[in-house]
MITITI-310146 format. One record per residue (C-alpha): x, y, z. Coordinates in Angstrom, 3 decimals. Example, Ala and Ser with C-alpha at 12.3 -4.5 7.8 and 13.67 -1.06 7.14 Angstrom:
<rs>
x, y, z
12.300, -4.500, 7.800
13.670, -1.060, 7.140
</rs>
This chain:
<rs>
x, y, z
-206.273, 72.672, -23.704
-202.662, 72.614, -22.671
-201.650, 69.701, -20.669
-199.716, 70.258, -17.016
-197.604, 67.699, -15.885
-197.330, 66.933, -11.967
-193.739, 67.583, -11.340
-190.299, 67.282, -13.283
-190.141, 63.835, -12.361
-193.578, 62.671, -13.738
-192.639, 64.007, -16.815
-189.565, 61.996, -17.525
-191.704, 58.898, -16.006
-194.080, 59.602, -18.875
-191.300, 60.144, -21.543
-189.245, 56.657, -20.312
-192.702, 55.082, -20.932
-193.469, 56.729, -24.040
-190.350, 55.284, -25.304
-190.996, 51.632, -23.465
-194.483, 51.309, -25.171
-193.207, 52.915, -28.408
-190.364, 49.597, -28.414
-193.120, 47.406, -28.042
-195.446, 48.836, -31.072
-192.556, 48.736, -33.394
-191.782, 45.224, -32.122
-195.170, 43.723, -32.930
-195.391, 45.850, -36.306
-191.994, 44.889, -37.393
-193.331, 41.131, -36.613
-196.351, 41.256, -38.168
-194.310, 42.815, -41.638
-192.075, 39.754, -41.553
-194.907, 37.238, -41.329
-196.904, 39.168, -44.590
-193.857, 38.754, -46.189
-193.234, 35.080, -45.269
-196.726, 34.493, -46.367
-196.086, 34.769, -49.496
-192.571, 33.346, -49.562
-191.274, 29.308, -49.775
-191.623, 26.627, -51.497
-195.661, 26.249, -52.065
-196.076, 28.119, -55.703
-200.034, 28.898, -54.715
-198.836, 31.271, -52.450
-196.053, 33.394, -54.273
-198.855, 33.466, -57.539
-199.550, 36.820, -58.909
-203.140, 35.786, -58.118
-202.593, 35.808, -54.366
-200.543, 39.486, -54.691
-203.746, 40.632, -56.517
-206.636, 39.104, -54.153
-204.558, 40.189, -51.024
-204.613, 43.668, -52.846
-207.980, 43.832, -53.420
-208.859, 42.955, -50.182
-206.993, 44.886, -48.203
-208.066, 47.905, -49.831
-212.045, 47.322, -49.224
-211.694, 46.207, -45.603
-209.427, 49.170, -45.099
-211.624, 51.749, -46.594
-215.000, 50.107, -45.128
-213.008, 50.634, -41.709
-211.959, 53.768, -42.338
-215.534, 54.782, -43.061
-216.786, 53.389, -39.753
-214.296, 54.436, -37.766
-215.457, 57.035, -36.125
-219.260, 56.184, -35.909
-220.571, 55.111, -32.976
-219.561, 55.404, -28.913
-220.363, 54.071, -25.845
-219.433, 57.365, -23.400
-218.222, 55.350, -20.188
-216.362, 53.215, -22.555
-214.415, 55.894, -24.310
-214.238, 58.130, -21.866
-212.768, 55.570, -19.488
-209.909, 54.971, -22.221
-209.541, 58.628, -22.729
-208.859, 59.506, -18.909
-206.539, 56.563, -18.618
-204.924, 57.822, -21.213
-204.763, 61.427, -20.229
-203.707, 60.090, -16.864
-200.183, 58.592, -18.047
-199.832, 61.539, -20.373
-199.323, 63.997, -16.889
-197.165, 61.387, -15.490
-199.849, 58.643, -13.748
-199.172, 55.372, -13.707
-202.289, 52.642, -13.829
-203.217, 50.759, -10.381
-200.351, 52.967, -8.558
-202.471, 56.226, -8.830
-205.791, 55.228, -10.473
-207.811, 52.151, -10.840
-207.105, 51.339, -14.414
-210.205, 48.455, -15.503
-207.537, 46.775, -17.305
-203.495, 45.454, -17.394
-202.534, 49.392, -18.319
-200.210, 48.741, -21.227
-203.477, 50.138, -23.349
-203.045, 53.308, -21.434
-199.778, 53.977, -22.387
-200.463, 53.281, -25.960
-203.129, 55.454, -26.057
-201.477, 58.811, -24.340
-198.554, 57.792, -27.224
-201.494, 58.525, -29.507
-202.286, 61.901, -27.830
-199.349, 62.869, -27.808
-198.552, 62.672, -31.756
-202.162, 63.006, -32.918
-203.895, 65.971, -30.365
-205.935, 65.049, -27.032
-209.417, 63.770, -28.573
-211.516, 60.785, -29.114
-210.534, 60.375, -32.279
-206.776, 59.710, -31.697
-207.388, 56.538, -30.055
-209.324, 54.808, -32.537
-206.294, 55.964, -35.047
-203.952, 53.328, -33.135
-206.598, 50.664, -33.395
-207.326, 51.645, -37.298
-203.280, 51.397, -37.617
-203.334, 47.492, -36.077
-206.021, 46.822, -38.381
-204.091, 47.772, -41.243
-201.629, 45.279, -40.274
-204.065, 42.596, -39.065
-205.556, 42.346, -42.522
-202.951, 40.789, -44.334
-201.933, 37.797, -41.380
-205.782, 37.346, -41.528
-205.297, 36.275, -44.825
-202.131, 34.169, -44.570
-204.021, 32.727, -41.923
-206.563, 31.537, -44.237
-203.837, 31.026, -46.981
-202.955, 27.519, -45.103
-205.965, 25.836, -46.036
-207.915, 27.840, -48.725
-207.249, 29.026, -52.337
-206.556, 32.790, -53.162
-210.443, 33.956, -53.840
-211.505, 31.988, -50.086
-208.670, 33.514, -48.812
-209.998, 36.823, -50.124
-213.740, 36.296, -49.338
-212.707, 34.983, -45.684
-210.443, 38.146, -45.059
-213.447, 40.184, -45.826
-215.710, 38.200, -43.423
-213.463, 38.432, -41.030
-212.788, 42.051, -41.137
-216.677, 42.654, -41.377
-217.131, 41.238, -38.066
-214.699, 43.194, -36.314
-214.270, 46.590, -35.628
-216.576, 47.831, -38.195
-219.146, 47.001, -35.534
-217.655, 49.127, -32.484
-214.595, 51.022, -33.434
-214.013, 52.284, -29.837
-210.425, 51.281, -28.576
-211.735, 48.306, -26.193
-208.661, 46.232, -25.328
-210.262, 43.439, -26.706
-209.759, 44.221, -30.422
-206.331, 43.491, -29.270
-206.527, 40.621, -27.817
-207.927, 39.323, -31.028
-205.349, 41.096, -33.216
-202.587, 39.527, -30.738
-204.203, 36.257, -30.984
-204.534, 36.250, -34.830
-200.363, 37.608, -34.931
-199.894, 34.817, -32.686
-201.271, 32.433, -34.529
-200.012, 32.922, -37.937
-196.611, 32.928, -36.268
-197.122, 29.413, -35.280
-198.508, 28.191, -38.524
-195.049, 29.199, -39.656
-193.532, 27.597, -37.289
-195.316, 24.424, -38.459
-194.316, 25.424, -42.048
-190.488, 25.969, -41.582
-189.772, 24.533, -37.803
-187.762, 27.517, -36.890
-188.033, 28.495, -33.602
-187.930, 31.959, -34.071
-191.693, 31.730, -35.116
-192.006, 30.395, -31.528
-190.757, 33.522, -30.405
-192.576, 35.403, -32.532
-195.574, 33.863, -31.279
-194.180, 34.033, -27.892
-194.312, 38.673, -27.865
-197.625, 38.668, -29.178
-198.782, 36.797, -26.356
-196.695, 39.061, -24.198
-198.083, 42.185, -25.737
-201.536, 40.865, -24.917
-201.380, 40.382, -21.558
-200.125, 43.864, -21.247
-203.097, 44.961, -22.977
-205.441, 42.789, -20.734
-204.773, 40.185, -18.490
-207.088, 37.831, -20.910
-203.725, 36.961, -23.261
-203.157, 34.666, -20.839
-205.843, 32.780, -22.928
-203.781, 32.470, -25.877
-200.591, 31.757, -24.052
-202.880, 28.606, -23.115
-203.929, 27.892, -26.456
-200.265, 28.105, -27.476
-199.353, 25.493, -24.447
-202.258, 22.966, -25.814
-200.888, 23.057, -28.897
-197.611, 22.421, -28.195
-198.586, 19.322, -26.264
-200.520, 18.079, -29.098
-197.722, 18.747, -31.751
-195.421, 16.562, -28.752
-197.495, 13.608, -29.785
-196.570, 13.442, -33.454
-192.733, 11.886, -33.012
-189.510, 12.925, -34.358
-186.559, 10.782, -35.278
-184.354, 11.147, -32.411
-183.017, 7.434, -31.643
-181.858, 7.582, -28.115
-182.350, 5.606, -25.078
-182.642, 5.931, -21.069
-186.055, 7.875, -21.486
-188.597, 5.453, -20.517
-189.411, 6.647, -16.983
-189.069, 9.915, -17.386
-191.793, 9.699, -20.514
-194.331, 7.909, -18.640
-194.064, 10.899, -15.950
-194.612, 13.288, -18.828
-198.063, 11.116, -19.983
-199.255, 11.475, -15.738
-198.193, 15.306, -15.925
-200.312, 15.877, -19.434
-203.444, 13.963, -18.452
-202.718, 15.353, -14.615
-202.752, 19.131, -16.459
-205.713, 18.941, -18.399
-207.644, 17.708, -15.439
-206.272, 20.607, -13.427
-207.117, 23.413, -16.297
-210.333, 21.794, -17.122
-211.183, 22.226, -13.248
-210.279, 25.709, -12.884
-212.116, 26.649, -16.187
-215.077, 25.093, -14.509
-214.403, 26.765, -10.987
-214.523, 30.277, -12.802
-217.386, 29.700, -15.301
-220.162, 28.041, -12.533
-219.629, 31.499, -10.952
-222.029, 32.985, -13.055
-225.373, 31.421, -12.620
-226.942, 28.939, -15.136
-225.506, 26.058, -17.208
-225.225, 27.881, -20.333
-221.818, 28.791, -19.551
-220.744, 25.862, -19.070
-221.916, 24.525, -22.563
-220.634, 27.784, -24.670
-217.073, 28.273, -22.330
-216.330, 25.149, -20.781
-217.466, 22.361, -23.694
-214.686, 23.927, -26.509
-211.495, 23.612, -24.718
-212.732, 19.959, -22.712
-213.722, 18.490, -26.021
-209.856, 19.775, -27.437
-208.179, 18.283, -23.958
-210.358, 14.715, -24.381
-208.129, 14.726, -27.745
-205.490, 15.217, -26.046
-205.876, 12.731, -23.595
-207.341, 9.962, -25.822
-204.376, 10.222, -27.901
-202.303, 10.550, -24.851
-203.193, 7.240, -23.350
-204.161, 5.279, -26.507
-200.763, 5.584, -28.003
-199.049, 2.681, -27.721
-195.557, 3.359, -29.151
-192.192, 3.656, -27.452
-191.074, 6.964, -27.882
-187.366, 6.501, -27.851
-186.482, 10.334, -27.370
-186.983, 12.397, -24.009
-190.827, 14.155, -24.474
-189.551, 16.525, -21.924
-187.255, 17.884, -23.580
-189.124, 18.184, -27.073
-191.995, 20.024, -24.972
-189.773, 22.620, -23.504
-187.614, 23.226, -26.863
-191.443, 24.443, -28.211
-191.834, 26.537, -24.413
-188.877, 27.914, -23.522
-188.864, 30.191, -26.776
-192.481, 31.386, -26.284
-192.011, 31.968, -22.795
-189.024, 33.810, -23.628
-191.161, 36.383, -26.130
-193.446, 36.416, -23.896
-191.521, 37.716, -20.850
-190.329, 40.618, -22.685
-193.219, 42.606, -23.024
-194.554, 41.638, -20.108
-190.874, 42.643, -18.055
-190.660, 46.081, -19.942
-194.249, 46.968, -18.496
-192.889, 45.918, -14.854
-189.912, 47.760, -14.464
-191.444, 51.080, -13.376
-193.769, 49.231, -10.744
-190.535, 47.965, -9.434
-188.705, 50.802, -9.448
-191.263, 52.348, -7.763
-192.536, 49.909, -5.516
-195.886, 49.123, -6.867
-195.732, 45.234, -7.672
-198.435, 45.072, -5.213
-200.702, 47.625, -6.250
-200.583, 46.180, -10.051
-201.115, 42.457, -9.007
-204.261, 43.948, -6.962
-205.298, 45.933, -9.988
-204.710, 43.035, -12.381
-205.917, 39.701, -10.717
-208.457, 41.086, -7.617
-210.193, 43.908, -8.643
-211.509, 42.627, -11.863
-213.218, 39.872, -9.528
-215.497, 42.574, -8.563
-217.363, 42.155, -12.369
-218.568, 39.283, -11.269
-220.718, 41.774, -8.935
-221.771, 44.023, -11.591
-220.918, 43.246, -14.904
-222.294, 40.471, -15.923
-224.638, 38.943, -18.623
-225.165, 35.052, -19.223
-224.530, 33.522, -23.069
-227.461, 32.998, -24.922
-230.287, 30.117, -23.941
-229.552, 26.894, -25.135
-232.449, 26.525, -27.132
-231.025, 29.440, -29.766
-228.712, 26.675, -30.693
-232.032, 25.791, -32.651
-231.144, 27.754, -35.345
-227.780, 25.698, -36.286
-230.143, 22.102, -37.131
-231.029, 23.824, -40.774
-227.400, 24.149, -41.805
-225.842, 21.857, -40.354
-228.236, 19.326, -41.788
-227.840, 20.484, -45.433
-224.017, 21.008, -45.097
-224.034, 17.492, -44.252
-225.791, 16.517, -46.991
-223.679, 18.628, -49.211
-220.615, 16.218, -47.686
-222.111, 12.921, -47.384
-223.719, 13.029, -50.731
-222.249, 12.503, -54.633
-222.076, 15.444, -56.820
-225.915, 15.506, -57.093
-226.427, 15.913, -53.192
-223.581, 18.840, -53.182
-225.636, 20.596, -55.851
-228.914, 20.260, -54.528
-227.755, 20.716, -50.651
-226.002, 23.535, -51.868
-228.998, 25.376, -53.900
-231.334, 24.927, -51.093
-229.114, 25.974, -48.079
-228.656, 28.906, -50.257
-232.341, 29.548, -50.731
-232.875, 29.042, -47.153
-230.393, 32.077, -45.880
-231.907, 34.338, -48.974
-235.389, 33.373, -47.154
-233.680, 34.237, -43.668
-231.810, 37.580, -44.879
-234.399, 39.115, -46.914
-236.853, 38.975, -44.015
-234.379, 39.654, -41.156
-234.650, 43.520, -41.374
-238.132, 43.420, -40.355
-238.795, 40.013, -38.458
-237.158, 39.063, -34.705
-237.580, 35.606, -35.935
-235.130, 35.611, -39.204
-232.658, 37.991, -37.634
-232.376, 35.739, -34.671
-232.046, 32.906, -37.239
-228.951, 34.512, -38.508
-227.338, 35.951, -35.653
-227.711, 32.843, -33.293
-226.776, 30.764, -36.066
-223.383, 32.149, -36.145
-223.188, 33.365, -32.408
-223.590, 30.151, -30.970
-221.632, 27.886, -33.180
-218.653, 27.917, -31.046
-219.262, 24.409, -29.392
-220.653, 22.460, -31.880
-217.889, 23.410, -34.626
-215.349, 22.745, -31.775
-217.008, 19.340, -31.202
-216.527, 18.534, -34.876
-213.541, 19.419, -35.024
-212.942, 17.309, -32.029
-214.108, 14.163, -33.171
-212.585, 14.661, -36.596
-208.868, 14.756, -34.969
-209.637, 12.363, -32.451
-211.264, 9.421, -34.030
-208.690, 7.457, -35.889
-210.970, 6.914, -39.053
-211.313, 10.764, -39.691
-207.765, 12.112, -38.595
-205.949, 9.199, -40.217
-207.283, 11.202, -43.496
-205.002, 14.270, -42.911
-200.949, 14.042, -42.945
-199.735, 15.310, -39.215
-199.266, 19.248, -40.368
-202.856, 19.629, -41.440
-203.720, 17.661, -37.726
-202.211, 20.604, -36.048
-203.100, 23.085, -38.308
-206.629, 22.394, -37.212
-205.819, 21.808, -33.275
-204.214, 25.013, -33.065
-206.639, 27.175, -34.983
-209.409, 25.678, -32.345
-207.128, 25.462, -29.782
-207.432, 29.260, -30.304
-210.865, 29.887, -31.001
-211.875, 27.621, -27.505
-209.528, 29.357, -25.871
-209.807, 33.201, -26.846
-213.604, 32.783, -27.239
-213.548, 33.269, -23.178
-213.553, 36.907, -23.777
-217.387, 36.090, -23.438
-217.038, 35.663, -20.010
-218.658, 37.045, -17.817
-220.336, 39.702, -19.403
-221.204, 38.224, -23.174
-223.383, 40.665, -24.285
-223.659, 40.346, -28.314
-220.831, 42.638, -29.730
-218.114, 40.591, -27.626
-218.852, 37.763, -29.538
-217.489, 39.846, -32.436
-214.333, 39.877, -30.361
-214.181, 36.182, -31.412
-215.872, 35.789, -34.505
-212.952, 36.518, -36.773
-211.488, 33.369, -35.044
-214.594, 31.291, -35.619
-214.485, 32.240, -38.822
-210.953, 31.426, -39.756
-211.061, 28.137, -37.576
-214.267, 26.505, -39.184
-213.417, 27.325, -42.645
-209.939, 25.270, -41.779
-211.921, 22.602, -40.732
-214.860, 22.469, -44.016
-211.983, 23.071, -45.904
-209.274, 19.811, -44.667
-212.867, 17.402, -44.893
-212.748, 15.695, -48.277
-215.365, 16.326, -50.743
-215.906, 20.344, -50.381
-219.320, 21.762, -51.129
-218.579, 24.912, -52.430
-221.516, 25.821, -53.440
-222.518, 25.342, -49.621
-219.765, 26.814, -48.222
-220.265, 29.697, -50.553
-224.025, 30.579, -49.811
-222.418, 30.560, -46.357
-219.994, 32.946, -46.679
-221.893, 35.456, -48.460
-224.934, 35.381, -46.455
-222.779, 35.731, -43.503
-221.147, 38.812, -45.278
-224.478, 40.384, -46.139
-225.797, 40.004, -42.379
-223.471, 41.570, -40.762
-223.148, 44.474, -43.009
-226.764, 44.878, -43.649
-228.425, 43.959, -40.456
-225.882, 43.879, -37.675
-223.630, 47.022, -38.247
-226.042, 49.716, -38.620
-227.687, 48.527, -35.110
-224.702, 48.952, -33.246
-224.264, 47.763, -30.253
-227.559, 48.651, -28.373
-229.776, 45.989, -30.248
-227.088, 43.886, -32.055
-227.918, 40.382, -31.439
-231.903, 41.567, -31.068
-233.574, 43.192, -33.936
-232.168, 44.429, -37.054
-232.593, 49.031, -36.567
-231.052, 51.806, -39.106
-227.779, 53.743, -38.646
-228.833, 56.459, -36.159
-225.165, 57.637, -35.085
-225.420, 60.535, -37.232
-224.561, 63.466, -35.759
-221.052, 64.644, -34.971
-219.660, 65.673, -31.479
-218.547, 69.361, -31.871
-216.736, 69.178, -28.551
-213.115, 70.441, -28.884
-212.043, 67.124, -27.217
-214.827, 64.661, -29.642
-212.656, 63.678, -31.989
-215.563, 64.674, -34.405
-217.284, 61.131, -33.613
-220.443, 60.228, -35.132
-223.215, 59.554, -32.344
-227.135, 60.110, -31.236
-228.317, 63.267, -32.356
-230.209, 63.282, -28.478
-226.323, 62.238, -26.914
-224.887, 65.014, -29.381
-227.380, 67.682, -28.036
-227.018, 66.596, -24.285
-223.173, 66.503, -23.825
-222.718, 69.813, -26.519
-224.649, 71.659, -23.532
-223.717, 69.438, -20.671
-220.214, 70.174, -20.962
-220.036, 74.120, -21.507
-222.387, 74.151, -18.348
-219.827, 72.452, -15.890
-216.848, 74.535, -17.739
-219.057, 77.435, -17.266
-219.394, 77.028, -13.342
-216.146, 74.932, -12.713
-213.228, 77.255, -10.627
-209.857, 75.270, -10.778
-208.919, 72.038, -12.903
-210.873, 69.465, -10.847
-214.648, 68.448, -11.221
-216.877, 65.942, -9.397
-218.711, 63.687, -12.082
-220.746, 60.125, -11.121
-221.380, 57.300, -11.046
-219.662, 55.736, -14.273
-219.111, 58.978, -16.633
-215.219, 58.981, -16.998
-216.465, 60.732, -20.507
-217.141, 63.869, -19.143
-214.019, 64.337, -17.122
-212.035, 63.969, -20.527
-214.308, 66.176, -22.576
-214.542, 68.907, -20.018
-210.885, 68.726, -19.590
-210.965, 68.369, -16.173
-209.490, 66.334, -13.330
-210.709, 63.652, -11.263
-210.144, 64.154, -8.177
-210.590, 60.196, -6.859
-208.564, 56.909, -7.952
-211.535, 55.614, -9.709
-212.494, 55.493, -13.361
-216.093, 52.881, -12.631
-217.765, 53.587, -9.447
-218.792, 50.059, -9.494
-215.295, 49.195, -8.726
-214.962, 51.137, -6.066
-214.732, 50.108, -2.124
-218.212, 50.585, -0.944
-216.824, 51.028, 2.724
-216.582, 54.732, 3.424
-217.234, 55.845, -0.470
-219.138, 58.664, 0.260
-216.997, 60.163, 3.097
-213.860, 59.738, 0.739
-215.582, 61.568, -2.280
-216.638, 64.518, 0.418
-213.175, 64.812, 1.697
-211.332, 65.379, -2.342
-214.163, 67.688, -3.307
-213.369, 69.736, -0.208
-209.900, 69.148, -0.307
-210.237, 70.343, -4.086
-211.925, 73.357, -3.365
-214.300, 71.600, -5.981
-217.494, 73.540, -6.984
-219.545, 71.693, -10.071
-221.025, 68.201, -9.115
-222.157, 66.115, -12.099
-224.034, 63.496, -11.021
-225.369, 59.923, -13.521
-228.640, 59.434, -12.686
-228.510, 56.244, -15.582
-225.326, 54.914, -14.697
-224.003, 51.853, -17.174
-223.216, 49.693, -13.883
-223.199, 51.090, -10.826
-226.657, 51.606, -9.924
-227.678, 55.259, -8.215
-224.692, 54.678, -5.455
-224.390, 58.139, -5.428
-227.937, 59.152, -4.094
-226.499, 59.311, -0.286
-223.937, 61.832, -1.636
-226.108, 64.231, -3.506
-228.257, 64.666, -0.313
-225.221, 65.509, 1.719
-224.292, 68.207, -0.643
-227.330, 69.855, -1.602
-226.704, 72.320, 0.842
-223.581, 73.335, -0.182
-224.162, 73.444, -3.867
-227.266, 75.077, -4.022
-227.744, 75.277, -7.794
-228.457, 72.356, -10.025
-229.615, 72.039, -13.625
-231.310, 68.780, -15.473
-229.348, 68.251, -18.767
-230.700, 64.507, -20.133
-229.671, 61.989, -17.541
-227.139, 64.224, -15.892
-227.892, 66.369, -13.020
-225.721, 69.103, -12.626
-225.045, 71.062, -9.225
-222.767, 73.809, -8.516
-222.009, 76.597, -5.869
-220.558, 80.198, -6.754
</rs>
């Protein structure tokens, strides 16, 4: 269908932003190229081996092709279609939180009508974008785990990774790019360890940026990025000087005086969701990172003869900087157009309503269980001679063949494996914490390979909030690349490395997720182990050919030629929560809102009567299983029975028109 654009002057709004967003892409891109290329460049020979060139190779070609085979399997329709109509949206000269309730920043949106407009208006063209970043992401993922692993863990680390990412859910949900963003980010300022060239600050500094554009959740990295840099402060430079004294002890009260203050508002946000689970899984990570902070903070006794403010801010100033330019570039039309407002209530109050309506706790505590069996033969595997490596090894190994084999048909071994992995978070995070803040463990590692391993769990404590509030299973795979990456740092800086433990590891890990937790998909990942049934392909013009439900194939393939069929003009009423079928009708919505749930309840129904008059609307879809919002629409399909006389079951969709 050929797209209309609402006046001459929404169209060149659309192009300037088209151009804007299409700045930024090439800017992270053009980043991300210059950090493969300075992973395998310097002075350490490992790196520049042909081994490396071939591994990376190798690797990069499997992930890419298992991606590309699951790209387009799988959907969630409130999900996709919400990205779809955002998209569609900007495309006709919208822009997000002026003129429509975007769930999200709205940099996404622009992104994604850049992708209909070079690759046709479908589902498909979305998830091309995201299939491009993971292209890119591939390689940093392995530099990433080039800094403290050989070529083949590098390889078989990449492919663990890669596994647990967007294989599982290949929609375009902001959140794969948070983690891409946060992975960029971070190999960025693993350079900047390497080489202590600023520019990797900056670097570091846009992906951040780029982030928060995407959703407002970057702000996580930027203050995993700030907790590094405070850490890195600690480990002094020559810089003879004098004069300082006063001004450093006010820079020990503002660090242990910060940390207090984040660790309270972490804590303020998380007991908002009821239980204490939260606070074990989102608060216990970044506390135990900020105790090492702080211990090392006030147990230093050395007289640091150079200003600490000034060595802070020369690691700041150049993130901020990179970080402000994304962020500036998606502001200027707001200003120009005097919506500030509208985007800071889009951005920081509106998403408060979740905590209403989207929600789901972390898992129990008592899943945790399922981590005593490992971690009790990895630690033989470490604290024993050669022997104990061997033998901890073999039977950790024979323990997750026990737990895989019977997984696909038994809750209890596929809850073995999943929980083992899904809630590792604290407890590798408390490792990692002791080993960098007791003296006898960190003493063992020279001061680059300290904050090597603070700022890959800086990260992972840090982005792992994604969780929060709603952590249903698959966002945990928004993190688990970052789990992944950050333990293996930390088995691999402890002396004395079980491979043959670590190994069993990796593989089984490898062989769950592909085998058990893939082919579920999202509806029982993280419960029972269930065949591939996204199978048959969405013939809609506007499906992008996506592989879903045979039953969700039939219903929308007949759903949507129905409301076409009846539908006079370009506007349609469809709801609660089913932006989907605005975008595969190709019709208009004719309110603000994109998830009913997020709508003012005060004088809903009134409003919605008012646009489908003032519409001249005449098909009424209405979700009688919305995702969220619970039948809020049952007053309003009373009121207009009368007027739209007809009406037609199709699945969970009730359909009502008048002629």
């Amino acid at each position: 269908m050929r797209l209309q654009f609402d006046g001459q002057s929404e169209l060149v709004r659309g192009k300037r932003w088209f151009s804007s967003m299409s700045v930024q892409i090439q800017q992270v891109i053009g980043e991300s190229a210059t950090l493969t290329q300075a992973a395998f460049r310097g002075s350490n020979s490992r790196i520049v081996s042909g081994r490396v060139w071939q591994m990376l190779l190798i690797v990069w070609v499997l992930t890419v092709a298992y991606a590309a085979f699951e790209l387009k399997r799988g959907w969630i329709p409130h999900d996709d279609g919400a990205f779809a109509q955002s998209a569609e949206r900007v495309l006709n000269g919208e822009l997000p939180h002026r003129d429509f309730d975007d769930t999200y920043t709205g940099g996404l949106a622009f992104a994604d009508a850049l992708a209909f407009h070079a690759f046709g208006v479908n589902l498909a063209s979305l998830r091309f974008v995201l299939f491009g970043f993971f292209v890119v992401w591939i390689p940093v993922v392995y530099y990433v785990a080039s800094r403290f692993a050989g070529a083949y863990a590098s390889a078989g680390l990449t492919l663990l990774a890669a596994a647990w990412s967007i294989p599982n859910y290949s929609a375009a949900v902001p959140s794969w790019y948070n983690l891409f963003f946060a992975i960029f980010g971070t190999a960025a300022l693993l350079r900047y360890i390497d080489t202590g060239t600023r520019r990797w600050l900056f670097v570091a500094g846009i992906c951040a940026g780029l982030s928060i554009v995407v959703k407002i959740i970057g702000l996580y990295f930027v203050a995993a990025a700030i907790l590094f840099f405070a850490y890195r402060e600690q480990f002094p430079h020559s810089n003879p000087s004098s004069g300082f004294r006063t001004l450093n002890r006010i820079y020990r009260a503002a660090i242990v005086v910060g940390t207090v203050a984040i660790a309270f508002i972490l804590a303020n946000m998380i007991v908002r969701n009821p239980g204490s689970h939260g606070l074990v899984y989102f608060l216990l990570p970044p506390c135990a990172l900020m105790t090492v902070l702080v211990s090392r903070e006030l147990s230093s006794d050395r007289v640091r003869t150079d200003c600490r403010f000034t060595a802070f801010f020369k690691m700041l100033v150049p993130f901020a900087a990179g970080t402000m330019i994304p962020v500036v570039i998606f502001l200027i039309p707001y200003m120009r157009s005097g919506a500030v407002r509208a985007l800071v209530h889009g951005v920081f109050i509106l998403p408060a309503k979740r905590f209403e309506s989207a929600t789901m706790g972390p898992p129990n505590l008592n899943m945790m269980e399922t981590l005593i069996p490992i971690s009790l033969l990895l630690c033989l595997a470490y604290c024993c001679g050669k022997k104990g490596r061997i033998i901890g090894g073999v039977v950790l190994g024979i323990y997750l063949g026990i737990v895989l084999h019977f997984s696909a048909n038994t809750v209890w071994a596929y809850r073995a494996g999943w929980f083992s992995i899904a809630t590792a978070i604290p407890l590798v995070t408390a490792v990692a914490a002791i080993y960098l803040g007791v003296p006898r463990f960190s003493r063992i590692l020279d001061s680059d390979r300290q904050q090597r391993l603070m700022l890959l769990f800086s990260v992972l404590a840090m982005t792992s909030l994604v969780q929060f509030p709603f952590s249903a299973p698959i966002y945990f795979c928004y993190a688990a690349p970052v789990l992944i990456l950050a333990a293996a740092g930390l088995f691999g800086f402890i002396p004395g490395t079980p491979r043959i433990a670590l190994g069993a590891l990796m593989i089984f890990y490898l062989l769950f997720v592909i085998w058990r937790i893939t082919p579920s998909f999202v509806n029982d990942m993280g419960y029972a182990a269930s065949s591939d049934f996204q199978t048959e392909e969405l013939s809609l013009p506007r499906g992008g050919q996506l592989r879903i439900s045979p039953i969700e194939a039939q219903m929308y393939e007949e759903l949507i030629p129905l409301i076409r069929q009846h539908t006079v003009g370009d506007f349609t009423y469809a709801g609660p929560d089913c932006a989907e079928i605005y975008f595969l009708a190709g019709l208009k919505n004719p309110t603000r809102t994109l998830f009913d749930s997020f709508d003012d309840p005060a004088g809903r129904t009134l409003r919605i009567q008012k646009a489908i008059e003032a519409h001249h609307i005449t098909v009424l879809t209405f979700n009688e299983r919305p995702g969220f919002a619970g039948k809020i629409n049952q007053d309003l399909e009373q009121l207009v029975k009368t007027d739209f006389p007809y009406s037609r079951q199709v699945g969970n969709f009730r359909v009502r028109w008048r002629e």
